[in-house]
N, C-alpha and C positions, 0 to 999 in steps of 0.2 A: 269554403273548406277545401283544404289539397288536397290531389290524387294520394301523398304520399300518406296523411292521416285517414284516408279513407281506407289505403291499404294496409293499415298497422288493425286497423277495426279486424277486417279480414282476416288475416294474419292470426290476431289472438285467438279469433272465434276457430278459424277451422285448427289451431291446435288446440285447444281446450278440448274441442267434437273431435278430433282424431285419438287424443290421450284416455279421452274417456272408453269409445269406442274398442280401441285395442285391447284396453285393459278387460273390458266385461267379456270381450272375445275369447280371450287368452286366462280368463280367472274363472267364467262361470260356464257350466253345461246349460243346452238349451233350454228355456223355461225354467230355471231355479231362479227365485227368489229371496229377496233379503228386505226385511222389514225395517224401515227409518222411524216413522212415525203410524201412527196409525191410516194416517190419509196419506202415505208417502211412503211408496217400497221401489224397490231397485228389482227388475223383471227382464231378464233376456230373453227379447223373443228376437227374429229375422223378419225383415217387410222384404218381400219378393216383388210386390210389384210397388204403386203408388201410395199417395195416400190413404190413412183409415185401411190398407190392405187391400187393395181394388188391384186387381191385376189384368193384362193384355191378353186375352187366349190366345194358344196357338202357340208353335215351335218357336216362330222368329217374337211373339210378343215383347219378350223380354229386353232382346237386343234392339226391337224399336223403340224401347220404353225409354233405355242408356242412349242411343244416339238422339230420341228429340231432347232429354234432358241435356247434352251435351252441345245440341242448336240453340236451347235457352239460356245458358248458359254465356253464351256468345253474344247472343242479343241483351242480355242482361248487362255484360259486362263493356256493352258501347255506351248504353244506356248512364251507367254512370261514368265514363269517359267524359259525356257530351253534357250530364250534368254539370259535371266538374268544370268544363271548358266553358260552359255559359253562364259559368257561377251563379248554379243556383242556390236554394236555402240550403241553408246545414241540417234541416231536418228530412229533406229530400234525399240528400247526401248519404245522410247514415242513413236513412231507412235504405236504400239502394244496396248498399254495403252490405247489411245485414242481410238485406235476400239474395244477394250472390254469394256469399259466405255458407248462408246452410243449404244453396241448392249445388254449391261446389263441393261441398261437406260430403253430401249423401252420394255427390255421384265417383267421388273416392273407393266407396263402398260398391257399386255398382260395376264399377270398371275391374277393379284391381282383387278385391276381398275376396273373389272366386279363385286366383291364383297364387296369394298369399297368404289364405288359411287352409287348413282342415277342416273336416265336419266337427260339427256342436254337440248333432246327436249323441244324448248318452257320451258323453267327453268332451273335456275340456280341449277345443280346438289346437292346433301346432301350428305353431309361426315359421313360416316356408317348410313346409314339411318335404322329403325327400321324393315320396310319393304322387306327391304334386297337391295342389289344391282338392276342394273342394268344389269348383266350376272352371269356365274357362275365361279369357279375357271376354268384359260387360257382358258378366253373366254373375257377376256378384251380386249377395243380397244387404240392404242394408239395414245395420246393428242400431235397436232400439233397447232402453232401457229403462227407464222414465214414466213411472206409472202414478198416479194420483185418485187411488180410489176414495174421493169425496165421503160419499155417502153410497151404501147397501142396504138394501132392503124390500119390504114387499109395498106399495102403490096403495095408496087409498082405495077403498073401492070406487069411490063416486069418482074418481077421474075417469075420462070416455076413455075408451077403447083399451087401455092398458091399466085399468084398476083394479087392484089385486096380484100381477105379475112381479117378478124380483126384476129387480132394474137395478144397475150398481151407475156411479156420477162421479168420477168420468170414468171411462172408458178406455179408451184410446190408450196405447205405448209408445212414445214417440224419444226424442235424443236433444242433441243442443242444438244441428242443425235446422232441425224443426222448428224448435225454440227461437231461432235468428231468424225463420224466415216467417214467422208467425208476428214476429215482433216487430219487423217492417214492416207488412202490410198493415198491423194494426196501426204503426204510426202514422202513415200513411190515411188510413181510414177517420183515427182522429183529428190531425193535424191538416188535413187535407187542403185548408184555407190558407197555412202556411207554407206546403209545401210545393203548391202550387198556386204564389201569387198571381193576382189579376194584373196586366201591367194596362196605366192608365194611357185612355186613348188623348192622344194629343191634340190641342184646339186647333 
């Protein structure tokens, strides 16, 4: 597979994740909500720090959070260079693609979203407002929206430790970049025989 179809992958994915992004920025106030399906609502929130919402204490946390993402990024993005150059599988390929894609995605959000928007709070954010942003440069936070409440409810009792308690399935709020970078790894994890063939030892 070619650098150049690896980079059209990319390409779609981070405008698909930047189009969505803007729009939920630019249309919803923070925390509102729009119901798709019953296990499928559309939910703006902002992730400040990592994954699942785990953040770096501390003043400089943030801005360490944006530059190691921006070290991996780099190392991500040799990584499918040298796939490419040693031709390896096409499943190696696109998964590679797709986690530099959503991890280039988010840190769009990280770098730039703090001097490009307004606040959410209670109103619909402004697109370069005169005022200035809402943070400074990678001090952006970034825009999740993507929610799948499976299943809600209260727990059997006979399950240990949590029977009885409301537990909702899933959880989490997450975006496209997510999406691409969850989706390579998982290819990755299943395909992993293909993705990394054994080469045979020679007699």
């Amino acid at each position: 597979m070619s650098l150049k179809k690896a980079a059209v992958i990319i390409f779609l994915i981070l405008l698909i994740d930047q189009i969505t992004k803007v729009y939920i920025k630019t249309h919803f106030v923070l925390g509102e909500e729009i119901p798709v399906f019953d296990w499928f609502r559309i939910l703006f929130v902002e992730n400040e720090g990592m994954a699942w919402g785990a953040k770096i204490p501390g003043a400089y946390g943030k801005l360490f959070l944006t530059l190691f993402r921006l070290v991996a990024i780099v190392g991500i993005g040799y990584w499918l260079w040298d796939a490419v150059r040693k031709k390896s599988s096409r499943i190696l390929i696109v998964s590679i693609a797709l986690i530099f894609a959503g991890a280039f995605g988010n840190i769009i959000d990280s770098v730039f979203y703090g001097i490009i928007f307004g606040d959410s709070h209670h109103q619909i954010a402004a697109f370069l407002p005169a005022e200035g942003g809402y943070g400074t440069l990678f001090h952006g936070k970034v825009v999740d929206m993507l929610y799948f409440p499976l299943w809600e409810g209260y727990l059997p009792e006979w399950i240990p430790f949590k029977g009885g308690d409301y537990f909702r399935f899933f959880e989490p709020v997450f975006n496209i970049a997510d999406t691409a970078i969850s989706t390579g790894v998982g290819l990755l994890l299943v395909f992993n025989k293909r993705a990394f063939p054994k080469k045979e030892k020679e007699d």
